[in-house]
N, C-alpha and C positions, 0 to 999 in steps of 0.2 A: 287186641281183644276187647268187645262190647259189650253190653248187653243184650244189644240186635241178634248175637252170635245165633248161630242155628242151634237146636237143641235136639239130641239124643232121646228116643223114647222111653218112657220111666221104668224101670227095669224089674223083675220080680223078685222080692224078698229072696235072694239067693245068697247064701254064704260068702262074704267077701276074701279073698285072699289076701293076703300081703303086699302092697305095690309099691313097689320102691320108692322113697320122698321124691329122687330127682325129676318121677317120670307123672308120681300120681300126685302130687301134691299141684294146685293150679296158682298160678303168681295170679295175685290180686289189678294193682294197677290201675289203666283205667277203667277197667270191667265196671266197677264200683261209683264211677261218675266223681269219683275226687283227685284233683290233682295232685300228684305226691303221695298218693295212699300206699301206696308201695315202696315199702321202706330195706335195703340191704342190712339193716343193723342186725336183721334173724332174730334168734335167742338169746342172744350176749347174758353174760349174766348178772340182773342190775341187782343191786344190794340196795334195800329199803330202808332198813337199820331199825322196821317195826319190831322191839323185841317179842312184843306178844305172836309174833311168827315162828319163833325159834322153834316151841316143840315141832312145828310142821316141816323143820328141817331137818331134828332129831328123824321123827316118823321114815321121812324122804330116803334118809341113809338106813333106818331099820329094814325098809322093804324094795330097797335098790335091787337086791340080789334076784328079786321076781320078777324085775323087766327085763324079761327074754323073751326067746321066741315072736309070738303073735304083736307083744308088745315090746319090741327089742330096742324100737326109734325113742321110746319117749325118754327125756332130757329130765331126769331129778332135781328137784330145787336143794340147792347148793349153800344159797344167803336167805336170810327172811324176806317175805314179800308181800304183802298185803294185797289183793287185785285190787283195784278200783270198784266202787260199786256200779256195776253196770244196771243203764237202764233200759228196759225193753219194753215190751206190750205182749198181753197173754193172748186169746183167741177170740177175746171180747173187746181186746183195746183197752183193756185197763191196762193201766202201769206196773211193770212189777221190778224189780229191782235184785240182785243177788242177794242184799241181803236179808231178803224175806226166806233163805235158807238155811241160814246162822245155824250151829249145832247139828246141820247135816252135810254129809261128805257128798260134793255137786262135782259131776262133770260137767265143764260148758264149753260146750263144740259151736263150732260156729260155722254153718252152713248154707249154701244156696243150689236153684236149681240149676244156673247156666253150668256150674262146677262137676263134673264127670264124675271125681272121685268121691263127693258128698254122695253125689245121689247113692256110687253105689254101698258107701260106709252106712249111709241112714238104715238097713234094715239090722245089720249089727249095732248098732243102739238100739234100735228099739225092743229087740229080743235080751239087749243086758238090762234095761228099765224092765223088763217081765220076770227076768230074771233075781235082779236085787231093788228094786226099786221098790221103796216103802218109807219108813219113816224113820232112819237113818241115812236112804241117801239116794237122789235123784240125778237123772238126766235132765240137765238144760238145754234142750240143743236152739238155740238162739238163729233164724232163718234172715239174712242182708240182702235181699230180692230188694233192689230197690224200684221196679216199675209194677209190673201186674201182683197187688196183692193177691189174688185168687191161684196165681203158681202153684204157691209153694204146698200152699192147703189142696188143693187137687191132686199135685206130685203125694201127698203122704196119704192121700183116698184110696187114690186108684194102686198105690203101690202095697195097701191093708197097713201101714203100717198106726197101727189104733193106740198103742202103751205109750208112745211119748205125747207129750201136752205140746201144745201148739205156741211157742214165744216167735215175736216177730223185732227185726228194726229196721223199719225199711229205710232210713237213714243210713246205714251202717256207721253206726258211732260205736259198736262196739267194735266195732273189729280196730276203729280209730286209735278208741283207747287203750285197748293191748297192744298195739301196733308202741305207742307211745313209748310204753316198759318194757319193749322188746319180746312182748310173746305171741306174735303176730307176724308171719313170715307170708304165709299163703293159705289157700284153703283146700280142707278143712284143717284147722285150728281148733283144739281142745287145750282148756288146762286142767286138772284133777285139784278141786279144791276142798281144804279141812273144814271142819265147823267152824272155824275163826275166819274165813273168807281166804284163808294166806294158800298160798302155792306149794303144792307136794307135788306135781309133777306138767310137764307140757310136750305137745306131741304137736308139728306141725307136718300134717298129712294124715291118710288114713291109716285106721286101725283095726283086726277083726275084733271088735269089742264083745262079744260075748262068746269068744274062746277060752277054754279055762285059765290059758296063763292069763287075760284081763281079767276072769272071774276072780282068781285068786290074788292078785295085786289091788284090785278095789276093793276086795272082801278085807284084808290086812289091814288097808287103811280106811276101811268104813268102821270097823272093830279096834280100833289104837286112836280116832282121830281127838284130838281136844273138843271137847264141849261148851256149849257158850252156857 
């Protein structure tokens, strides 16, 4: 698989359903122009041994019992973990960084256009950023298009989807970096993170995120997260 790959036409803000990881999730690989980007390690579970993570493992096990249904794949953080600060570019090409989110509960998905199951997970974010998104807690969704930057910005035009903010890396160094720590299987790749940047939870594949069981798993931990 390339990035030549042929590409499916953009689809309309339609309710996504549930698609099983083995079938909707896309292996990364060479798609992404690096060799080795595709790592078998999955989600192992690393232990960072940041204590200032702890409460977000507290949280993880307080609101385990709500990942069902809609959100039944994603994997609870188990040991502390701090992510990496990842860095990206907004829709003007500044720099921005995770942790210019510090003190709010960030989802960061990470997605592109050749990837099937992104395109069609993008309009469930963008309806849960309409949904909770304010100033306790945002969608990142961070786009790894590494050849045509006007893709991915076209793909979110013509599909309406207007509530999430535009981050780019056409590099894909983020997906590198979670790749690293093992939270980087394939795409889409999300991890649900506290106001301390540490990990509460990771989903490799799609998700209908603005279903009530994500409404109500994000709401619990936007509402319990640590504050910076």
């Amino acid at each position: 698989m390339t990035n030549d790959m042929p590409e499916s036409p953009s689809p309309a803000p339609a309710p996504l359903r549930r698609i099983p990881y083995v079938i909707g999730a896309v292996l990364v690989g060479a798609v992404i122009g690096f060799a080795g980007v595709y790592g078998f390690g999955g989600l192992k579970r690393y232990a960072s041994g940041d204590s200032a993570c702890a409460p977000a493992v507290s949280l993880s096990k307080k609101i385990a019992p709500l990942a069902h249904g809609e959100v039944a794949a994603l994997t609870m953080a188990t040991s502390p973990l701090r992510l990496p600060d990842l860095t990206f570019q907004d829709a003007d090409g500044k720099q921005k960084k995770l942790s210019d989110w510090r003190g709010r509960t960030v989802l960061v998905n990470l997605w592109a256009t050749w990837c099937v199951p992104c395109r069609r997970e993008m309009p469930a974010l963008d309806r849960l950023q309409a949904k909770l998104g304010g100033k306790d807690f945002q969608v990142v969704a961070i786009n790894i298009d590494t050849r045509d930057p006007e893709k991915p910005r076209n793909f979110l035009k013509d599909a309406k989807l207007t509530r999430l903010d535009f981050f780019s890396d056409s590099k894909a160094e983020v997906f590198q970096e979670l790749k690293a720590i093992g939270r980087a299987l394939g795409m889409p790749t999300s991890v649900l993170v506290d106001g301390q940047g540490c990990e509460i939870a990771t989903i490799a594949g799609p998700a209908e995120w603005d279903s009530d069981d994500a409404v109500k798993l994000i709401t619990a931990a936007t509402t319990t997260t640590p504050r910076s």
